[in-house]
C-alpha positions as CSV (number, residue, x, y, z in Angstrom):
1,X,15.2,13.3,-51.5
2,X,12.4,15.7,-50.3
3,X,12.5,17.9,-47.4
4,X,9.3,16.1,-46.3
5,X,11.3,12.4,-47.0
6,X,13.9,13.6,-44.8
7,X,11.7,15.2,-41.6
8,X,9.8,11.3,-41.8
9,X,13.2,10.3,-41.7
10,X,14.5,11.8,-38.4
11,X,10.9,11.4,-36.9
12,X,11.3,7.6,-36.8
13,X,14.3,7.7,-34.5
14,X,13.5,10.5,-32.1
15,X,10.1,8.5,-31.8
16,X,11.9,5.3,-31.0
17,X,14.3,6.9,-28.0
18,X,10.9,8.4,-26.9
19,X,9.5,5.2,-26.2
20,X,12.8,3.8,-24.7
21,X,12.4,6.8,-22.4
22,X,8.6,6.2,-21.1
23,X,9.2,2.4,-20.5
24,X,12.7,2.8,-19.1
25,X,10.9,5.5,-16.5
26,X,7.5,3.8,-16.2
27,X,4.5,5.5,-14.9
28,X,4.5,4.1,-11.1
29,X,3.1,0.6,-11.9
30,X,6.4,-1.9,-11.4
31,X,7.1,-4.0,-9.1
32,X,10.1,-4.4,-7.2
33,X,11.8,-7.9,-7.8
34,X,10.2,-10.7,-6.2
35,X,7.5,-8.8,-5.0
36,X,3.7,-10.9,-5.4
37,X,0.9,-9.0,-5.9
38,X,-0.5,-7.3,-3.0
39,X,-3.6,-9.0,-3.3
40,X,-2.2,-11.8,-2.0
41,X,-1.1,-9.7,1.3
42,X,-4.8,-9.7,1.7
43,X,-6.0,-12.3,4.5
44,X,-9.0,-14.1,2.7
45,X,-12.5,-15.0,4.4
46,X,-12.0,-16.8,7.6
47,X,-8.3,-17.1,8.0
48,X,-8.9,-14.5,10.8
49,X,-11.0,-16.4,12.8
50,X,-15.0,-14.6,12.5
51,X,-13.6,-12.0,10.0
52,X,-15.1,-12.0,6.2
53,X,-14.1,-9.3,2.9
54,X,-16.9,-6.9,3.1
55,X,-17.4,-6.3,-0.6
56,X,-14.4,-6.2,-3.4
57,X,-10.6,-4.6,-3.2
58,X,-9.5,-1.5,-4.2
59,X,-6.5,-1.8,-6.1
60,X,-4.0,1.3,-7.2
61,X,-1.8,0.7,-9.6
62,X,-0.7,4.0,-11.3
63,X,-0.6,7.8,-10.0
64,X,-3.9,8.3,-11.4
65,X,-5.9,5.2,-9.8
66,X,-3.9,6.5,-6.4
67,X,-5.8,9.6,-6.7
68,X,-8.8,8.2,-7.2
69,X,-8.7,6.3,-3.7
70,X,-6.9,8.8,-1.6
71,X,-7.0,12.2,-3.5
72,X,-5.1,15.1,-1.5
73,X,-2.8,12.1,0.5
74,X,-1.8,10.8,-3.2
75,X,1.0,13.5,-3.2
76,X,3.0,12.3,-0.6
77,X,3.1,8.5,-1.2
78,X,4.1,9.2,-5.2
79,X,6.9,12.0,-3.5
80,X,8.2,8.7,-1.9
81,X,8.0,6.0,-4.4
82,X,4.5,4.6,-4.6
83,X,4.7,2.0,-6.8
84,X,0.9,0.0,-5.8
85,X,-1.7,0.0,-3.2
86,X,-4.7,-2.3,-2.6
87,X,-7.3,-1.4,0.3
88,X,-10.1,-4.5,1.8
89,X,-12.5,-3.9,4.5
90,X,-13.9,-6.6,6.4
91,X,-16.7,-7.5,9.0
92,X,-17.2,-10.0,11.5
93,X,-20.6,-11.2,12.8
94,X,-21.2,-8.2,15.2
95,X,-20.8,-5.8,12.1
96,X,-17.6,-4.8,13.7
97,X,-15.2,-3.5,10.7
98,X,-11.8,-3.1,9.7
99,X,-10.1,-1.0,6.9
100,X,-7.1,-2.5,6.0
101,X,-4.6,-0.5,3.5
102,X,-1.4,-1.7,2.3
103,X,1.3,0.1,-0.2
104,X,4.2,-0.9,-1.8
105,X,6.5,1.6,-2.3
106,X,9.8,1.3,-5.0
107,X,12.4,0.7,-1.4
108,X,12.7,0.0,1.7
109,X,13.9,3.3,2.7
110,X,10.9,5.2,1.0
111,X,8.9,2.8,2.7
112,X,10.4,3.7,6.5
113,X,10.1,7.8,4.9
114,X,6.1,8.2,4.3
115,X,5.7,5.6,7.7
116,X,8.2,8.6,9.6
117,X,6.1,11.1,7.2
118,X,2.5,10.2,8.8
119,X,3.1,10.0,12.0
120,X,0.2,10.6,14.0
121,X,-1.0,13.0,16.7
122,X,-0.5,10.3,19.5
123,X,0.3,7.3,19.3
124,X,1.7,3.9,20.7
125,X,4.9,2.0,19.8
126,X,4.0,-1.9,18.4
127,X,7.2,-3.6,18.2
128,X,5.2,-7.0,18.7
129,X,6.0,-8.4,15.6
130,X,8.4,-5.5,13.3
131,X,10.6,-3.0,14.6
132,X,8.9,0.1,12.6
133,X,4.5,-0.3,14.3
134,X,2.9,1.9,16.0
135,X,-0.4,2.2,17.3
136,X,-2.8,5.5,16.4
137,X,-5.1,6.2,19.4
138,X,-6.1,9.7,18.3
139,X,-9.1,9.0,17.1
140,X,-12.5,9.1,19.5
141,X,-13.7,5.8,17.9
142,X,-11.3,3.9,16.3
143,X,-7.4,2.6,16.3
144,X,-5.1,2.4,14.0
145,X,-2.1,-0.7,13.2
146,X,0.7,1.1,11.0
147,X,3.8,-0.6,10.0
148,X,6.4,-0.7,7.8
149,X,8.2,-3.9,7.0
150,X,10.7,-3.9,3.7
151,X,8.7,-2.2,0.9
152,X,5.7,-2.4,2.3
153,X,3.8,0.6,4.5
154,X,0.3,-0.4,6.1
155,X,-2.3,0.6,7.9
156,X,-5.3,-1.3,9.4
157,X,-8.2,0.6,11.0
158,X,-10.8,-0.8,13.5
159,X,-13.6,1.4,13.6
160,X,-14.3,0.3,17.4
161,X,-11.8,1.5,20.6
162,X,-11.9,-1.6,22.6
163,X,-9.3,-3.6,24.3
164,X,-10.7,-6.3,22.2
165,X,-10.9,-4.5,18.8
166,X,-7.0,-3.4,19.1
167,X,-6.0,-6.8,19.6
168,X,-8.1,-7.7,16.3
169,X,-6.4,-4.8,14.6
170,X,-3.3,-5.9,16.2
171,X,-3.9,-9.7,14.8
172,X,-4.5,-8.3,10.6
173,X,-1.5,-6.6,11.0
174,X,0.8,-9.8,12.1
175,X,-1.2,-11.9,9.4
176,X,-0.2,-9.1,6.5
177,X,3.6,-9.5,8.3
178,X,3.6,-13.0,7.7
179,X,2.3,-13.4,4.6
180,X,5.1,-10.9,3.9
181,X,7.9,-13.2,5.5
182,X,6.3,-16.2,3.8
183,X,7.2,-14.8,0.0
184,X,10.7,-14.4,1.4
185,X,11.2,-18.2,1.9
């Protein structure tokens, strides 16, 4: 047998545990057992009363594709486990919008870390519905819904700072909370 019949030899196997290695560590795109698709977290036209999808989702589903939505904020959601993200704004009749931004992350407990990580200049506590929501007011024109509820971290901005426009924002975050609840039964 050659030297060159031999290094073809003990490429094969140190090629195979390679490739063990790189599926057994993944590249951020699994999903946690039982998890649906995010997509489906998404409320669709009309099951908020007035409220349509204003154009097409934004879905991350690896480090690179997180980047692409939220560049310099990628770091700290892949630090804590990002595992997927899909983003959907809507509109109502008024033009009124609403961002609405939802990760999965690869635990629970990652997911309570980046929701204790982003805490926000001032906020409100919304215990309404989950134990873990708060409300951003910081902004001049706009509120904030964040929560975190098992493996999932949202956020859901109204670009409006209404009485009115919170409770919207308020009501997309308890629809993403049940449609949560409702793959658990």
């Amino acid at each position: 047998m050659s030297r060159l019949d031999v290094k073809r030899i003990s490429f094969v196997p140190v090629l195979l545990l390679l490739m063990i290695f790189v599926h057994a560590c993944g590249d951020g795109t699994e999903t946690p057992e039982g998890r649906q698709s995010l997509m489906e977290l998404l409320p669709r036209d009309g099951d908020i009363s007035g409220w349509q999808r204003d154009g097409t989702f934004s879905e991350a589903s690896n480090y690179t594709s997180l980047y692409d939505l939220i560049d310099g904020a990628a770091d700290r959601f892949i630090d804590y486990g990002f595992v997927s993200s899909v983003f959907q704004n809507y509109r109502d009749e008024s033009g009124l919008q609403i961002e609405l931004r939802i990760y999965e992350m690869d635990s629970e407990v990652n997911a309570r870390r980046i929701y204790d990580e982003l805490v926000p200049a001032s906020m409100i506590p919304w215990v309404d519905v989950v134990e873990t929501g708060r409300i951003d007011n910081s902004a001049i024109a706009a509120y904030t819904v964040e929560f975190q509820y098992e493996e999932i971290f949202a956020q859901c901005v109204i670009y409006e700072k209404s009485d009115r426009s919170l409770e919207v924002d308020k009501l997309f975050a308890s629809h993403v909370i049940d449609l949560i609840k409702a793959e658990e039964s």
